[in-house]
MIVODREN-984937 format. One record per residue: x, y, z of N, C-alpha, C in turn; residue number from 1. Coordinates in Angstrom, 3 decimals. Example, Ala and Ser with C-alpha at 12.3 -4.5 7.8 and 13.67 -1.06 7.14 Angstrom:
<atoms>
{n.c1=13.190 n.c2=-5.690 n.c3=7.800 ca.c1=12.300 ca.c2=-4.500 ca.c3=7.800 c.c1=13.200 c.c2=-3.300 c.c3=7.800 resi=1}
{n.c1=12.850 n.c2=-2.250 n.c3=7.080 ca.c1=13.670 ca.c2=-1.060 ca.c3=7.140 c.c1=12.900 c.c2=0.030 c.c3=7.870 resi=2}
</atoms>
This chain:
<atoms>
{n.c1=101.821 n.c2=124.407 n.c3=87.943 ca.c1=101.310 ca.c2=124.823 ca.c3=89.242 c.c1=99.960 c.c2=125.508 c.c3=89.017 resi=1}
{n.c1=98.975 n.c2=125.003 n.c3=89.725 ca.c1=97.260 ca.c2=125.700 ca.c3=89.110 c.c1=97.253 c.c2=126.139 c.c3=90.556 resi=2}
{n.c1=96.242 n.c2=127.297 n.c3=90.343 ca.c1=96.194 ca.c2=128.567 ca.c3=91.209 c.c1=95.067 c.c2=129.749 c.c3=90.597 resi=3}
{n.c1=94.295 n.c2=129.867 n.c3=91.307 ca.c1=93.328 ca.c2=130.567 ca.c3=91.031 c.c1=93.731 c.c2=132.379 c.c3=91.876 resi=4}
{n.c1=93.643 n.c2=133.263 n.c3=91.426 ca.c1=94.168 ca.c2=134.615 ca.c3=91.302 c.c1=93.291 c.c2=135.544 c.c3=91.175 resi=5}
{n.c1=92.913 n.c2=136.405 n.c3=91.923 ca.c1=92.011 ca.c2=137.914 ca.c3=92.152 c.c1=92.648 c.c2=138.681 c.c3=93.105 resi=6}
{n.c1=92.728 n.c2=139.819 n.c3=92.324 ca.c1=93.223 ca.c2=141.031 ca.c3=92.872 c.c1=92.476 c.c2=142.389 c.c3=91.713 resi=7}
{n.c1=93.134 n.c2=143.699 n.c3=92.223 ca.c1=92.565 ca.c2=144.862 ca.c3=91.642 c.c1=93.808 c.c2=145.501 c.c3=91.332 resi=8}
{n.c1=93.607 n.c2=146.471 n.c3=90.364 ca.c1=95.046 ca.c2=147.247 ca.c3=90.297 c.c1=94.932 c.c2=148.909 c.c3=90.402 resi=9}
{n.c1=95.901 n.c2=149.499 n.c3=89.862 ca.c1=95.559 ca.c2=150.981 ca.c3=90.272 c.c1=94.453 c.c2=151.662 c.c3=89.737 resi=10}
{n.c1=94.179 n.c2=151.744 n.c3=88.350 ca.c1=92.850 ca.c2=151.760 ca.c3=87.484 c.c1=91.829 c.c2=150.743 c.c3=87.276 resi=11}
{n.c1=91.951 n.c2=149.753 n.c3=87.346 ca.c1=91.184 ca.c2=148.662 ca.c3=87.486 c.c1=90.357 c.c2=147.806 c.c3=88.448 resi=12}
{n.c1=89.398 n.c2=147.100 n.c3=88.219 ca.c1=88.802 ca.c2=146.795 ca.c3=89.768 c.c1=89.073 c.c2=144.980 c.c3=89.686 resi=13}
{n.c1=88.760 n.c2=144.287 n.c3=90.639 ca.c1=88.786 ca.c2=143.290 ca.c3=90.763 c.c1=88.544 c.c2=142.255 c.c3=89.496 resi=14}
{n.c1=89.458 n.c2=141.782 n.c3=89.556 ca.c1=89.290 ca.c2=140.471 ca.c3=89.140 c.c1=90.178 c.c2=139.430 c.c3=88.951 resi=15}
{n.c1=89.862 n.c2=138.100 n.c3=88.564 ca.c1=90.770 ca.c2=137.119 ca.c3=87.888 c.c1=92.179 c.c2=137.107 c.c3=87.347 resi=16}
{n.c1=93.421 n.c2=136.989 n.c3=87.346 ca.c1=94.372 ca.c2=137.404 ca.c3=87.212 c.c1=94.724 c.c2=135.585 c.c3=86.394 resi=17}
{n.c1=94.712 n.c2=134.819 n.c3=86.967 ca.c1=94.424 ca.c2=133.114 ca.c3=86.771 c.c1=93.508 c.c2=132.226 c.c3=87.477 resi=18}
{n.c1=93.056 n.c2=131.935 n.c3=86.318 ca.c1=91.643 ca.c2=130.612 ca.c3=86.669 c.c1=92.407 c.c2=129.236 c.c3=87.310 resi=19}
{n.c1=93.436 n.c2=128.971 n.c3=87.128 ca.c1=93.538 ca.c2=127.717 ca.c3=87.992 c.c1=92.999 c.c2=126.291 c.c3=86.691 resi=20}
{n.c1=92.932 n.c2=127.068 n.c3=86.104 ca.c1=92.142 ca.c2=126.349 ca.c3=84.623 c.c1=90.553 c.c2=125.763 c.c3=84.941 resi=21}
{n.c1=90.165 n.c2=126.552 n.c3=85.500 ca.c1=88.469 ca.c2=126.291 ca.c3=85.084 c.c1=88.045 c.c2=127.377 c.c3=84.074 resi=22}
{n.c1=87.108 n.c2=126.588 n.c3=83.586 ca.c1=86.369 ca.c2=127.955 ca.c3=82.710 c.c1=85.835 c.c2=129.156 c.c3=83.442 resi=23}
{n.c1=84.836 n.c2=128.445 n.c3=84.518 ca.c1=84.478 ca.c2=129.829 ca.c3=85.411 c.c1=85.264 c.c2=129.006 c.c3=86.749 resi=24}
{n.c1=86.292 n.c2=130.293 n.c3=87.299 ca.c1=86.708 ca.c2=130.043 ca.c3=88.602 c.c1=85.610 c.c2=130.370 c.c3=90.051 resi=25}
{n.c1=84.976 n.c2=131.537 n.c3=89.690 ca.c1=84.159 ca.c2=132.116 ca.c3=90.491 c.c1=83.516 c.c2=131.207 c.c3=91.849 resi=26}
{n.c1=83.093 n.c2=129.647 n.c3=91.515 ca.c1=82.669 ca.c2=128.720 ca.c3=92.399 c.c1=83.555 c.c2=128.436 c.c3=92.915 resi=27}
{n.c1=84.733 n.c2=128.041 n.c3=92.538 ca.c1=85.748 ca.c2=127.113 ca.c3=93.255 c.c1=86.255 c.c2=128.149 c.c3=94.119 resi=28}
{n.c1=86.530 n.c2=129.947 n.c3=94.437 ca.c1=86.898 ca.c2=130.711 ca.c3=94.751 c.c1=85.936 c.c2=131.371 c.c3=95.494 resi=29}
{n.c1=84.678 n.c2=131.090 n.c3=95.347 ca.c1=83.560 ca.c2=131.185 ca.c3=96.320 c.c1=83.740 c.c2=130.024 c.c3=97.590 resi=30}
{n.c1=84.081 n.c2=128.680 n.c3=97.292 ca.c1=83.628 ca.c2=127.936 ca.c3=98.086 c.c1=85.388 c.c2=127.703 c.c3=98.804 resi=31}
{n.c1=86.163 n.c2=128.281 n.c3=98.662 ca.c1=87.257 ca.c2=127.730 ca.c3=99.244 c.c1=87.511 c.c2=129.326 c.c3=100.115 resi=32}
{n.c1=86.719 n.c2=130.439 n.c3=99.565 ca.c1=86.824 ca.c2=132.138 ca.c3=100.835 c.c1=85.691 c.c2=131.667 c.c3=101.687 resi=33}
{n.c1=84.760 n.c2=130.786 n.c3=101.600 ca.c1=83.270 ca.c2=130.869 ca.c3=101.976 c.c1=83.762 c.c2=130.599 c.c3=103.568 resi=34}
{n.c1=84.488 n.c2=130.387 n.c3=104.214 ca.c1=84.778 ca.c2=129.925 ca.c3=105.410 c.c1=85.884 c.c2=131.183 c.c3=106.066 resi=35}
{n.c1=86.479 n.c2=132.043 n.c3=105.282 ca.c1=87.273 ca.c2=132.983 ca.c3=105.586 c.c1=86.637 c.c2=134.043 c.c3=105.928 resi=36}
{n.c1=87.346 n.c2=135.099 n.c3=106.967 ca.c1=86.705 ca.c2=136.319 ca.c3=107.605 c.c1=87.390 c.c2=136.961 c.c3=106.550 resi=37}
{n.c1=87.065 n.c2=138.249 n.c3=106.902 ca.c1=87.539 ca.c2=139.841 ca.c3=106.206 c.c1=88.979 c.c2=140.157 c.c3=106.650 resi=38}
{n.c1=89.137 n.c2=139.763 n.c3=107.386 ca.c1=90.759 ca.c2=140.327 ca.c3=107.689 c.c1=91.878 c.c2=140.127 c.c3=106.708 resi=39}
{n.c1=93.070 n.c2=141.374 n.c3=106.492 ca.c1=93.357 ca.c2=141.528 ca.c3=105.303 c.c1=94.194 c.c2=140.854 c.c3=105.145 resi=40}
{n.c1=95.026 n.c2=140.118 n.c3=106.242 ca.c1=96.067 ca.c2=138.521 ca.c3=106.227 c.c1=95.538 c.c2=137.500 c.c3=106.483 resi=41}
{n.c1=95.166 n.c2=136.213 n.c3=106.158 ca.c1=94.192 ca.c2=135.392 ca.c3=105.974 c.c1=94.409 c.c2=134.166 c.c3=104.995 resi=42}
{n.c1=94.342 n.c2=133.195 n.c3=105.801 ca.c1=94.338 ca.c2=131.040 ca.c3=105.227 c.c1=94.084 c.c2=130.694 c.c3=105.346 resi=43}
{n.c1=93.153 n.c2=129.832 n.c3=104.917 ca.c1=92.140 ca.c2=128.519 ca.c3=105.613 c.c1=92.155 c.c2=127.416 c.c3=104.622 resi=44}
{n.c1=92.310 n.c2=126.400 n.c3=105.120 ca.c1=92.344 ca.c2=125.438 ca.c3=104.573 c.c1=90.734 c.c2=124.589 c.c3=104.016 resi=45}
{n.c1=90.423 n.c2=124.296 n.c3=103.106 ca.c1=88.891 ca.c2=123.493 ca.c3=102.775 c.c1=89.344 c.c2=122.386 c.c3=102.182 resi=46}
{n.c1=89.261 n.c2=121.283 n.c3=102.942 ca.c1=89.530 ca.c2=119.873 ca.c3=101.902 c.c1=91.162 c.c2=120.090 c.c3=101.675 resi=47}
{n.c1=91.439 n.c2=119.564 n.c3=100.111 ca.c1=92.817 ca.c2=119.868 ca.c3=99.691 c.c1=93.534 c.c2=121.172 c.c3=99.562 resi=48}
{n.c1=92.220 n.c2=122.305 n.c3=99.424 ca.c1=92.655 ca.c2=123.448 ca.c3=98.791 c.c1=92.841 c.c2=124.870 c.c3=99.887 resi=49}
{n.c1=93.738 n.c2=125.186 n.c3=99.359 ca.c1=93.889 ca.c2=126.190 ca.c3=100.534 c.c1=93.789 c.c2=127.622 c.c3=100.226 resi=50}
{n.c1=92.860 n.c2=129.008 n.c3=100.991 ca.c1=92.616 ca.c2=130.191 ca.c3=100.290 c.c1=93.203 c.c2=131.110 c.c3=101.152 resi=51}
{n.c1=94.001 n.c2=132.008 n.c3=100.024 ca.c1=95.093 ca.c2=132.637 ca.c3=100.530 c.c1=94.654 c.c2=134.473 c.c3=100.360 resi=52}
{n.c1=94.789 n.c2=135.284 n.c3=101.350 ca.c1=94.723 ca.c2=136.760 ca.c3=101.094 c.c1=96.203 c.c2=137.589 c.c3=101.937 resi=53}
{n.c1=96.244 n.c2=138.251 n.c3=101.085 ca.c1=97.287 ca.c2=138.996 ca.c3=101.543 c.c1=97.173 c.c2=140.618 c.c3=100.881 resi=54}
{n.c1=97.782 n.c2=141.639 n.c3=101.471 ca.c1=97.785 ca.c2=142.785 ca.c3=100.950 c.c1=99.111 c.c2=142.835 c.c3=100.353 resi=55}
{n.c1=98.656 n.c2=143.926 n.c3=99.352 ca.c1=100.304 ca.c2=143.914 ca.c3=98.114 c.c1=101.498 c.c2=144.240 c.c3=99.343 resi=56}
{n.c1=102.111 n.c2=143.440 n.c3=98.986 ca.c1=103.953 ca.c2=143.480 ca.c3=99.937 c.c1=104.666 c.c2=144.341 c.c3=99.207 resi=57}
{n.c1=104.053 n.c2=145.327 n.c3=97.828 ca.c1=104.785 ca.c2=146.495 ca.c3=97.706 c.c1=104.137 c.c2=147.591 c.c3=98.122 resi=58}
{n.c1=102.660 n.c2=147.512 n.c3=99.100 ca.c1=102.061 ca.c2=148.524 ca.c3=99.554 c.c1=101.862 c.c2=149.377 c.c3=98.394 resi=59}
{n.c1=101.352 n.c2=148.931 n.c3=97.076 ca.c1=100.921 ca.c2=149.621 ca.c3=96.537 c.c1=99.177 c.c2=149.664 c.c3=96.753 resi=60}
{n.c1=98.595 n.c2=150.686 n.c3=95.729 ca.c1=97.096 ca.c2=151.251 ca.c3=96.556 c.c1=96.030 c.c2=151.277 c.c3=95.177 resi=61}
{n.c1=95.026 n.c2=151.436 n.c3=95.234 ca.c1=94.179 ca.c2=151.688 ca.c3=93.693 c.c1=94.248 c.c2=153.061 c.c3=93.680 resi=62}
{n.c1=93.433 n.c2=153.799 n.c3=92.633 ca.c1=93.648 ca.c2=154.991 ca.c3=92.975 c.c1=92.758 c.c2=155.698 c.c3=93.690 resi=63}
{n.c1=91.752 n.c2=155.244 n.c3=94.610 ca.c1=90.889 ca.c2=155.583 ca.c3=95.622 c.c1=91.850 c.c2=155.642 c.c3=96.961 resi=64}
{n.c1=93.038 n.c2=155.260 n.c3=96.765 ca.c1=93.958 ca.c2=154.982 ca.c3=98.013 c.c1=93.699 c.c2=153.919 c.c3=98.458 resi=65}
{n.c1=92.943 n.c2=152.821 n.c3=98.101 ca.c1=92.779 ca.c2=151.329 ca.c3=99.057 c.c1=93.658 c.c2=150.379 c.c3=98.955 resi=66}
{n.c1=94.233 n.c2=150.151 n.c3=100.102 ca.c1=95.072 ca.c2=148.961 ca.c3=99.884 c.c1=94.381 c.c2=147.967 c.c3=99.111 resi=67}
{n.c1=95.694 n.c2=146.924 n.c3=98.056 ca.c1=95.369 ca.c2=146.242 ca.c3=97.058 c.c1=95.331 c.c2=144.784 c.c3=97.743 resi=68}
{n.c1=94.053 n.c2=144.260 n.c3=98.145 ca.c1=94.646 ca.c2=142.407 ca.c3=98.413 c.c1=95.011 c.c2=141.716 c.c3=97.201 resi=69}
{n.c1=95.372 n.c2=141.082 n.c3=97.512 ca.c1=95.922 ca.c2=139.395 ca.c3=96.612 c.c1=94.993 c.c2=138.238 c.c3=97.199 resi=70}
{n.c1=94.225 n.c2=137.898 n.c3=96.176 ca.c1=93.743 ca.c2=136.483 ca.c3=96.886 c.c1=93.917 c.c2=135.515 c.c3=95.691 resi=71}
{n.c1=94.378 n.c2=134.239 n.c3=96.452 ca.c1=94.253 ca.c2=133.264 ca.c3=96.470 c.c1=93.381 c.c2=131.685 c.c3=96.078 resi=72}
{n.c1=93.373 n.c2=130.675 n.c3=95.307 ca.c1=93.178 ca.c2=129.826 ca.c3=96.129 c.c1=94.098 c.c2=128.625 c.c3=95.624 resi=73}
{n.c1=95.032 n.c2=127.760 n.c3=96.408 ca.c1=96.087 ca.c2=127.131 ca.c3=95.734 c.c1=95.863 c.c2=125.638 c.c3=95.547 resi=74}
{n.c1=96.067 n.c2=124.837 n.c3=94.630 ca.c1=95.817 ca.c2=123.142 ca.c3=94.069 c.c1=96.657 c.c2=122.879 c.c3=94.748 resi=75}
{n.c1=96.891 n.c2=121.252 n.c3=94.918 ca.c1=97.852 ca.c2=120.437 ca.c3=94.927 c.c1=99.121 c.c2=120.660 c.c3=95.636 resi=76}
{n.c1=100.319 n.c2=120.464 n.c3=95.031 ca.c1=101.458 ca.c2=120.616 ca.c3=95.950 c.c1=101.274 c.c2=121.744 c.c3=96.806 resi=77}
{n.c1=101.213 n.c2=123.001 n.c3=96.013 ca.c1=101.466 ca.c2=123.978 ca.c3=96.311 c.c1=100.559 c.c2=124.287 c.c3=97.519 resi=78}
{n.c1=99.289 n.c2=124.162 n.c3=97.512 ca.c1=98.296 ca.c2=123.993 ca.c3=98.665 c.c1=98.596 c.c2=123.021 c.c3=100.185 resi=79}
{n.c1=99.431 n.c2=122.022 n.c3=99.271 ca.c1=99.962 ca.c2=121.307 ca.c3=100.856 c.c1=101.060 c.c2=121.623 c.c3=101.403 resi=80}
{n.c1=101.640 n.c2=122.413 n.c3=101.063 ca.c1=102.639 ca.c2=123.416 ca.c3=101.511 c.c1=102.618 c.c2=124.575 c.c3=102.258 resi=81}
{n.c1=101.746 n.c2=124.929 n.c3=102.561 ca.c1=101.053 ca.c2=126.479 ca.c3=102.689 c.c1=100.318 c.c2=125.930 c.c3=104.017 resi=82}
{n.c1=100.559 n.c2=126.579 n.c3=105.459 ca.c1=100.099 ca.c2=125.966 ca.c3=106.205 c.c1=100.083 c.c2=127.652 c.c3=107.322 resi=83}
{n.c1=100.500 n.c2=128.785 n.c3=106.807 ca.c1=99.993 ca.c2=130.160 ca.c3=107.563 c.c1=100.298 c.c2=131.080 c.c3=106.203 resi=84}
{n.c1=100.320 n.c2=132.132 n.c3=106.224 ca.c1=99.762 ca.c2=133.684 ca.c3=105.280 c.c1=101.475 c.c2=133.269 c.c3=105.025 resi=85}
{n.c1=102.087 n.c2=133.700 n.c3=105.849 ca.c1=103.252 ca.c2=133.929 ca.c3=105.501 c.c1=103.800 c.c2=132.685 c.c3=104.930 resi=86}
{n.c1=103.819 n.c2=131.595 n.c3=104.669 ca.c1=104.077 ca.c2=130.302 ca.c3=103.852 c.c1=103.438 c.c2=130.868 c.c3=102.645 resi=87}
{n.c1=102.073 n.c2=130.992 n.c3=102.785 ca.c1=101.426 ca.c2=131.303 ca.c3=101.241 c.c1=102.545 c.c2=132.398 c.c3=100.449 resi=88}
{n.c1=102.739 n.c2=133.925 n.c3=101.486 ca.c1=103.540 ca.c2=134.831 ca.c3=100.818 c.c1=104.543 c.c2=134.377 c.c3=99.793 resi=89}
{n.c1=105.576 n.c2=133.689 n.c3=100.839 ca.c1=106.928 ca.c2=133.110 ca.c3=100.018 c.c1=106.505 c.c2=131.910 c.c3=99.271 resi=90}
{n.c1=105.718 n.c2=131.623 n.c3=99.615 ca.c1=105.541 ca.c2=130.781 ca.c3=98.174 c.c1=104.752 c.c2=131.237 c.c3=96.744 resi=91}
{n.c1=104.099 n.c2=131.724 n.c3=97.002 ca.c1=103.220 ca.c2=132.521 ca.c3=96.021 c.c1=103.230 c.c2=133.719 c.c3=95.266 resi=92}
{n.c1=103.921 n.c2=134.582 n.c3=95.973 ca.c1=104.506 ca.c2=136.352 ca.c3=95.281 c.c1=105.230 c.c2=135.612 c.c3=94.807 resi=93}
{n.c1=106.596 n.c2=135.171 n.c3=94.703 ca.c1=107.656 ca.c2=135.298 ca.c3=93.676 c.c1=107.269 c.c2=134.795 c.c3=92.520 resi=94}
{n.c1=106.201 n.c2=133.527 n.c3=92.164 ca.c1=105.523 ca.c2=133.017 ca.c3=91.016 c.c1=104.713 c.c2=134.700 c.c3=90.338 resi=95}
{n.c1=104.426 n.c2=135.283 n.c3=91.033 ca.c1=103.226 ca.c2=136.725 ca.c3=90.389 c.c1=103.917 c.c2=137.934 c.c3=90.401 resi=96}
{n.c1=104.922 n.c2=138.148 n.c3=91.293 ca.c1=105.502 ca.c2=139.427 ca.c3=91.546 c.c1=105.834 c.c2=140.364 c.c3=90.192 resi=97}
{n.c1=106.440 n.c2=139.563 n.c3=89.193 ca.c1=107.068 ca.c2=140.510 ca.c3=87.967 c.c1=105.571 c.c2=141.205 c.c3=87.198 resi=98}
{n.c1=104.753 n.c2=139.513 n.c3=87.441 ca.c1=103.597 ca.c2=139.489 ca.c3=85.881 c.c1=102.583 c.c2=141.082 c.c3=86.992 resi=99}
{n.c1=102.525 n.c2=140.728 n.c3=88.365 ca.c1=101.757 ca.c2=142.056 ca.c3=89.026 c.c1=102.149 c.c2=143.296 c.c3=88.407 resi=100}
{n.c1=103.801 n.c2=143.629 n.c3=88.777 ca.c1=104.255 ca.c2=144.594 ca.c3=88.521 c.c1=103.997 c.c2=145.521 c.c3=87.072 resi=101}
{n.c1=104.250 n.c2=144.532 n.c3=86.107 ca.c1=103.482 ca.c2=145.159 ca.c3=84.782 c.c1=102.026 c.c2=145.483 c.c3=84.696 resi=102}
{n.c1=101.447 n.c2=144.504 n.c3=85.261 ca.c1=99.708 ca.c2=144.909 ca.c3=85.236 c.c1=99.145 c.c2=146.166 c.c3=85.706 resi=103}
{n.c1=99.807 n.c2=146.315 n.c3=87.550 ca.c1=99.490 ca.c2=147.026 ca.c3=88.091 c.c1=98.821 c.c2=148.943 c.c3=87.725 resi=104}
{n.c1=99.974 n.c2=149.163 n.c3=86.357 ca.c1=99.194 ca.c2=150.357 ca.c3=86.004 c.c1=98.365 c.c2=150.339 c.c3=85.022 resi=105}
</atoms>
């Protein structure tokens, strides 16, 4: 399942979590948010690929207090599956939920 992954954690600031297997994800994750607003639940579909944001569903925070998003952007099956935030959720946290949980501090 390829999936491209950015988020921040409590000490840490943004970034890459999984490339989705490109060397640099940064374009493909530019051009699949490039059509998305700021709002902190958020899907849009570009072509095949679909870009997903969500805020952590354990309401955890950095340590500035900011809520933590999860973004997104999903390949293939998994992308044609995903058709609102909440499709992305259940499909997507339970694949990241454990590997988050360790990162997070």
């Amino acid at each position: 399942m390829s999936f491209i992954w950015a988020t921040r954690g409590k000490t840490w600031g943004f970034r890459f979590l999984r490339d989705g297997g490109f060397i640099d994800p940064l374009p493909e994750y530019d051009k699949a948010f490039s059509q998305m607003d700021d709002e902190p639940d958020a899907w849009a579909r570009v072509g095949n690929v679909v870009a997903l944001r969500f805020p952590d569903p354990e309401h955890r925070r950095d340590a500035a207090g900011r809520t933590i998003p999860h973004e997104f952007v999903l390949f293939g099956t998994l992308a044609k599956k995903v058709r609102s935030t909440d499709d992305g959720l259940a499909a997507i946290w339970p694949l990241v939920a454990d590997e988050y949980g360790r990162l997070y501090n």
